[in-house]
C-alpha positions in Angstrom: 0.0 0.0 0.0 1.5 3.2 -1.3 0.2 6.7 0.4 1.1 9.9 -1.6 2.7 13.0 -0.2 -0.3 14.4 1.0 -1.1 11.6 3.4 2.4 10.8 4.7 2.2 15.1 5.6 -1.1 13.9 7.6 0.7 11.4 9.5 3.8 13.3 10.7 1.4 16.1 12.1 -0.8 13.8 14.2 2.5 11.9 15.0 3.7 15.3 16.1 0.8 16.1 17.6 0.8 12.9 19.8 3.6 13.5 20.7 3.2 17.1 22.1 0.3 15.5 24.1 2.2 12.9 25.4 5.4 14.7 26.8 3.4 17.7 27.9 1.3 14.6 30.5 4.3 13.2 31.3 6.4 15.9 32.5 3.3 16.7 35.0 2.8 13.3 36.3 7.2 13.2 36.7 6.7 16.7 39.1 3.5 15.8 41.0 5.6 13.9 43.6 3.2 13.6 46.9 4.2 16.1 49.8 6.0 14.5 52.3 5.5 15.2 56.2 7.4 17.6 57.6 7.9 21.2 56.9 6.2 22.3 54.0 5.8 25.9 52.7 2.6 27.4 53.3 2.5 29.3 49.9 3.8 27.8 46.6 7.4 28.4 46.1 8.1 32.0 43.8 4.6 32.9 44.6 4.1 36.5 44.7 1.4 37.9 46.8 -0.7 40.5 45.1 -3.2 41.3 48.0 -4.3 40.1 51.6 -7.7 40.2 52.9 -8.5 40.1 56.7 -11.9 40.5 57.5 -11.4 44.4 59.0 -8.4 45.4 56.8 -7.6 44.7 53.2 -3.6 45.0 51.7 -2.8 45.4 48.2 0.3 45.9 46.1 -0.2 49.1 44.4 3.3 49.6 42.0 6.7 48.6 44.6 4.7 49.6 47.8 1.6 48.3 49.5 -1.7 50.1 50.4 -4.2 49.4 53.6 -7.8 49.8 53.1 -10.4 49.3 56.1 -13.2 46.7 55.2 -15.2 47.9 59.1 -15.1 50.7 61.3 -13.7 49.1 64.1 -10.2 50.0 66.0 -7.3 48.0 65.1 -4.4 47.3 67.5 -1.9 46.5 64.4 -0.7 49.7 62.6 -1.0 49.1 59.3 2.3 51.0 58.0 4.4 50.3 54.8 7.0 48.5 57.3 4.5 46.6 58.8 3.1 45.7 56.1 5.9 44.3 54.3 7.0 42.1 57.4 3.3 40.7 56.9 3.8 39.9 53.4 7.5 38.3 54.1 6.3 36.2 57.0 3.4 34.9 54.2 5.7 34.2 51.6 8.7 32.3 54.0 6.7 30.7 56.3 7.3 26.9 56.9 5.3 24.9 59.1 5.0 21.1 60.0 2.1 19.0 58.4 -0.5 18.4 61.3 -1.7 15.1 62.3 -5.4 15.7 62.0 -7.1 15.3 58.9 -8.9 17.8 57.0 -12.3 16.0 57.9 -11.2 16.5 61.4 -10.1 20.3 61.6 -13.3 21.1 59.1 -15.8 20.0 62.2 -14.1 22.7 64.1 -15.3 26.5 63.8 -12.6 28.7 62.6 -11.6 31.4 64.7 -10.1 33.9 62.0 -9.6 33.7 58.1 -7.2 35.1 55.6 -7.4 35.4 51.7 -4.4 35.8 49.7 -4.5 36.5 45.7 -1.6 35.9 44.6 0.1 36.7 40.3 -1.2 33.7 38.1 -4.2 32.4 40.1 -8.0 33.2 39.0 -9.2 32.7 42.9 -7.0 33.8 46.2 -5.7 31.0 48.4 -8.0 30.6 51.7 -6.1 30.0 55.1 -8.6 29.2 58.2 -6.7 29.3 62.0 -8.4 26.9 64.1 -7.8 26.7 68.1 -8.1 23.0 69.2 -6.9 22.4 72.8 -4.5 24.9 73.4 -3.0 24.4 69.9 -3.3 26.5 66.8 -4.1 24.8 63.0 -4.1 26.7 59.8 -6.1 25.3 57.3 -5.3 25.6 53.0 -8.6 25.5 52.1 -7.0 25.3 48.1 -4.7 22.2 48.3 -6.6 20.9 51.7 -3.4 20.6 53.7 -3.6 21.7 58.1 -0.4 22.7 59.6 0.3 22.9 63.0 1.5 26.6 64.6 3.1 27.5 67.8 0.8 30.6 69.3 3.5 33.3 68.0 4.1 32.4 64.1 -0.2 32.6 64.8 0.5 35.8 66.1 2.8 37.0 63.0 0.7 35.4 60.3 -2.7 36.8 61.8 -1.3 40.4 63.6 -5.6 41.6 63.6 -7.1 38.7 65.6 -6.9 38.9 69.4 -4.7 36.1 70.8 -6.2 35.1 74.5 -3.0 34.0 76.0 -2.6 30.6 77.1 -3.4 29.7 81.1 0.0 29.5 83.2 0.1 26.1 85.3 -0.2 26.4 88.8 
């Protein structure tokens, strides 16, 4: 069976094609590698944070610096000032924390106690992080890839400088 120019043309497009398909699958499947336990970083690596959103304040990147815009009329003990502000964004972009042991069935029965949205360059929806308080211990829940990490009360404190931290009970 002979096939004239035409066809053979046909065959080393779709072959082409195929083939695009084929290593553009594979080189996702080779990178997906499953988290291990450990520390992990909260945000994706080179992730650049384009806005925050507490539930009383609201920080966006506006050019090289950031701007604070109050979402309620309520007294804040943070000041939100372009130093300030930056250390925010730092701690949100370096933090690493330790994979908790509760699953994400188990933290979602608990109510949170504060929230943060982050929208960061690239991505359609912001990134959702709940902070639970179970037993004297703080959780931080991705709402987007479904992971809960575990905080000590101070990187709580850094991460979430607007919610009111009721200090833990000294033992007698």
């Amino acid at each position: 069976m002979r096939l004239s120019r035409k066809a053979w043309n046909n065959i080393v497009i779709f072959s082409m094609l195929l083939m695009i398909f084929f290593f553009n699958g594979l080189h996702k499947k080779l990178n997906n590698v499953p988290a291990a336990d450990g520390m992990q970083a909260v945000l994706p690596e080179q992730s650049f944070i384009l806005a925050l959103a507490f539930p009383e304040l609201k920080i966006e990147r506006i050019g090289t610096s950031w701007r604070s815009q109050n979402l309620q009329d309520i007294a804040m003990g943070w000041q939100a000032n372009e130093q300030s502000m930056k250390q925010l964004i730092t701690q949100w972009q370096t933090q690493q924390l330790d994979i908790a042991k509760p699953a994400v069935s188990d933290v979602s029965q608990w109510s949170p106690i504060y929230a943060v949205s982050i929208w960061l360059a690239g991505e359609q929806l912001p990134a959702v992080y709940q902070l639970y308080n179970n037993q004297q211990q703080y959780y931080l829940l991705d709402k987007r890839l479904q992971r809960v990490f575990v905080l000590e009360q101070t990187t709580a404190m850094q991460l979430f400088p607007l919610y009111t931290f009721m200090s833990e009970p000294e033992d007698a």
